[in-house]
N, C-alpha and C positions, 0 to 999 in steps of 0.2 A: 350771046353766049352760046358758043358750040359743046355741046355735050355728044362723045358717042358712047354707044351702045353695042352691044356682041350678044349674039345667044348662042353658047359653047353647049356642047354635047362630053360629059365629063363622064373620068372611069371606062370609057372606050376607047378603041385605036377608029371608030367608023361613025359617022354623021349619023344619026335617026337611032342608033343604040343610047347607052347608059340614062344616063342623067341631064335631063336639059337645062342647064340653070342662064338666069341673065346677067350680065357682068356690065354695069355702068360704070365710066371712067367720071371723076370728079375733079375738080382743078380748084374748088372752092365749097365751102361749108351749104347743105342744102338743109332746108328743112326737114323735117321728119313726117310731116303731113305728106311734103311731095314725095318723098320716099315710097310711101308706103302706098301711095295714089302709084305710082310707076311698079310697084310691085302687083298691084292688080291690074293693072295693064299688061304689065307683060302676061299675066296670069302663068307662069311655071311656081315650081314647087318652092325655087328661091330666085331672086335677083339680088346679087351682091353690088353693094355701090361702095366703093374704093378711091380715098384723096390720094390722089398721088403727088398733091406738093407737100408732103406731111410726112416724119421721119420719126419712126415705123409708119409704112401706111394705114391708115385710120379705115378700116373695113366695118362692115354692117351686111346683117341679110333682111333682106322682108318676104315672106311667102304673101299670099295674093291678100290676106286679112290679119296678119300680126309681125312685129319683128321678134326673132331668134337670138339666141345666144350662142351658140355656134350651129356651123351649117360644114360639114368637109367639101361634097360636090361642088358646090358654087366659091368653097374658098382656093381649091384645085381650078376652075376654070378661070379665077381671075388671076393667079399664077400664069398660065396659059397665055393669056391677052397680055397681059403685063410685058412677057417674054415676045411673044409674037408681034407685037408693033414698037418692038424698042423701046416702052418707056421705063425699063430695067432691061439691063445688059442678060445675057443666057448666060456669062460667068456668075455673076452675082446672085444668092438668096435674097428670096422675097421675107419681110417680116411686114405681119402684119400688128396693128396694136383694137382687139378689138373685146368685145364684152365679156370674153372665156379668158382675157387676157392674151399677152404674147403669140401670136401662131409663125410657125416657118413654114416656106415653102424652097424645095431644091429639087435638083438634076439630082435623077439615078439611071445613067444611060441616056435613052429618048423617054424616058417614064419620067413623071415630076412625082416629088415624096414629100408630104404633108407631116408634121410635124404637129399633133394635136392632145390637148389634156387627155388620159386616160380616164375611163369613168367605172368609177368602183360600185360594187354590185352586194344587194344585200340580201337574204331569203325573208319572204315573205309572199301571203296569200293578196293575190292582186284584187282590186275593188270589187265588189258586185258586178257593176256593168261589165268591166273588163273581161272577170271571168264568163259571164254570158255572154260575151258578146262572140265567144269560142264555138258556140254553137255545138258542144261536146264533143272537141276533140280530143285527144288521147294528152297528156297534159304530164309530161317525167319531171319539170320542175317547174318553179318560177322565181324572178329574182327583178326585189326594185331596184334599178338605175339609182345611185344616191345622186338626188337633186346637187350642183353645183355649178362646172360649167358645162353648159347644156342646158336642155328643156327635159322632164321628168318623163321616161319612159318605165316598163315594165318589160324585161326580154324573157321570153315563156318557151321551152323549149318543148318541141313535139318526139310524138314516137318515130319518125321516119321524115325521109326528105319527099315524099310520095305528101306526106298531111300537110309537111309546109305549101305547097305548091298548091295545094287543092282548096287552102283553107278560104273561107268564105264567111269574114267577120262580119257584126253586125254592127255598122259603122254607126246606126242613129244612138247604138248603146253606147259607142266610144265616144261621141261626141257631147253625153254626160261628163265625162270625165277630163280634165284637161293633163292628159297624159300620154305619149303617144304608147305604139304596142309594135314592138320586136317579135317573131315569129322566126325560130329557128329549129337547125337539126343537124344530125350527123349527113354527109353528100353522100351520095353511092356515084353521081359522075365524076367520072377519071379528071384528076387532075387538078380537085378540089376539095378543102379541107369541111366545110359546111355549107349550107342555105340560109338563107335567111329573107323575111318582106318583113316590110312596117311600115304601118298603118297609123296616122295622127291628122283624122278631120275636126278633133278641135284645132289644129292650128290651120285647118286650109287645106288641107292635104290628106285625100282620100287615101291614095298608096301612093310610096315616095318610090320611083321607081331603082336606085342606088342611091343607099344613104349613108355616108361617108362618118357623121356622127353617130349613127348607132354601132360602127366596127370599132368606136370607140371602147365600147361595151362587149362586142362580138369578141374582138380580137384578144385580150388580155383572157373573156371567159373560157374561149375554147383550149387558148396555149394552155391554160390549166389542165384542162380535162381531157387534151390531146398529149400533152409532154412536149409541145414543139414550139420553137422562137419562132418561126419562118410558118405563115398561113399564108392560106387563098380562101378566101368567102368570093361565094355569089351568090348575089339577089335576085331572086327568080321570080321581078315583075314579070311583067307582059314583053318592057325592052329590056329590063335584062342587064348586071353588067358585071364585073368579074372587081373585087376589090382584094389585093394583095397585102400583107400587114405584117408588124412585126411588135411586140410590147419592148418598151423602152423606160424601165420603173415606172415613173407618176404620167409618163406621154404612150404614146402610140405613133409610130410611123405609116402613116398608108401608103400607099401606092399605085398609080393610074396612070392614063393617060387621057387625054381631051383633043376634040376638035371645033375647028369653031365651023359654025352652020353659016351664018350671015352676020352680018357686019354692019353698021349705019349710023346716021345722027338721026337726034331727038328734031324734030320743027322749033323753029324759035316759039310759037305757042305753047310746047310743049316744055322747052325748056324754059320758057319765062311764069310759065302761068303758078307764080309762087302767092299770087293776094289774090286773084279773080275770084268769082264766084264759084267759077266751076273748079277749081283747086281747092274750095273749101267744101265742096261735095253739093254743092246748087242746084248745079244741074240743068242752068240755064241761062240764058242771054241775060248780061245785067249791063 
């Protein structure tokens, strides 16, 4: 069985920026054990594993210790591979069928534009841990992400794009909680409408460094509070990547671009060891 694999750099036009995600092509039904074993392998923030003899494609993400219900980076990069090796035409939308339901993916120009649930936002005082784990930063709102499709964040918005950038949460606090944490603000850099990091090591991930699902939440909040259809967020990890958006009633449009880094097949080991001992986590010679 030949499986490959891709690890795309997504939400950039340049290799070693955005968002690293893994994108596995599938030809047939895998386990979810091996899944999730391949998602800690690769260890990034997600590996999306996508059938592509399946109409919508059947997509999934796993980060290195759980799977996800939606992920936008890694569902932008296998848009990406999809296009990039022919196994969808560059005319035709990608639809995927996967746990948030429905996603699309299309051409805007040489940019690809994601098509994803809008995630509606409610006020409310964030957990204990959560708010400690702010370490007393200047704190103008907070607002929970309504659980639905998605994983349950808390988007908290600072006094300045200066505290977002600086902040320095205390992750063994968040990782009481299984919730991730959105970190936002008004931008003072030309050319962007806000900042934004987030933070969720209960799910594996210390800081996501561009995360496509929280502009879920980003993008609808700000058009409010800005008055404008047409955003640019960026996420001001370490790598850093510029996410453009638009709200579209109950959706959201992103917008990005991706590159893929390297390219490869799995080893027949690898893509066979679906019963061995070490695929059930052994650990050793059986």
């Amino acid at each position: 069985m030949t499986i490959e694999i891709f690890h795309v750099d997504a939400f950039t036009r340049a290799p070693f920026a955005g968002n690293p995600a893994g994108v596995c092509l599938l030809a047939a039904e895998m386990p979810e054990s091996w899944m999730q074993k391949m998602g800690a392998e690769m260890n990034l923030s997600e590996t999306a594993f996508v059938r592509t003899d399946t109409e919508p494609m059947r997509l999934r993400w796993f980060t290195p210790t759980t799977e996800v219900s939606l992920c936008g980076h890694a569902t932008l990069a296998t848009a990406h591979v999809l296009w990039e090796t022919g196994c969808l035409d560059r005319a035709h939308d990608a639809s995927f069928s996967t746990l948030s339901g429905t996603l699309r993916a299309g051409r805007e120009g040489d940019a690809i534009k994601l098509t994803l649930p809008a995630m509606r936002l409610r006020e409310g005082a964030p957990p204990p841990p959560v708010a400690a784990s702010l370490r007393g930063a200047r704190v103008v709102e907070a607002r929970e992400v309504i659980p639905g499709a998605g994983e349950r964040d808390w988007l908290v918005r600072l006094d300045s794009e200066d505290a977002v950038r600086q902040a320095q949460p205390d992750l063994q606090l968040l990782r009481q909680v299984h919730a991730g944490l959105i970190l936002t603000a008004p931008a003072v850099m030309a050319g962007v409408d806000f900042v934004s990091r987030y933070f969720a090591p209960s799910y594996g991930i210390d800081e996501d460094p561009v995360t496509g699902a929280a502009h879920c939440s980003l993008i609808p909040y700000w058009s409010g509070i800005l008055g404008r259809s047409e955003l640019c967020g960026y996420q001001a990890s370490r790598r850093g990547g510029m996410v453009r958006g638009r709200p579209a009633g109950d959706r959201v449009e992103l917008i990005g671009h991706a590159v893929t880094v390297l390219r490869g097949r799995l080893s027949d080991a690898a893509a066979n060891a679906l019963d061995s001992g070490v695929a059930r986590g052994a650990g050793e010679e059986i």
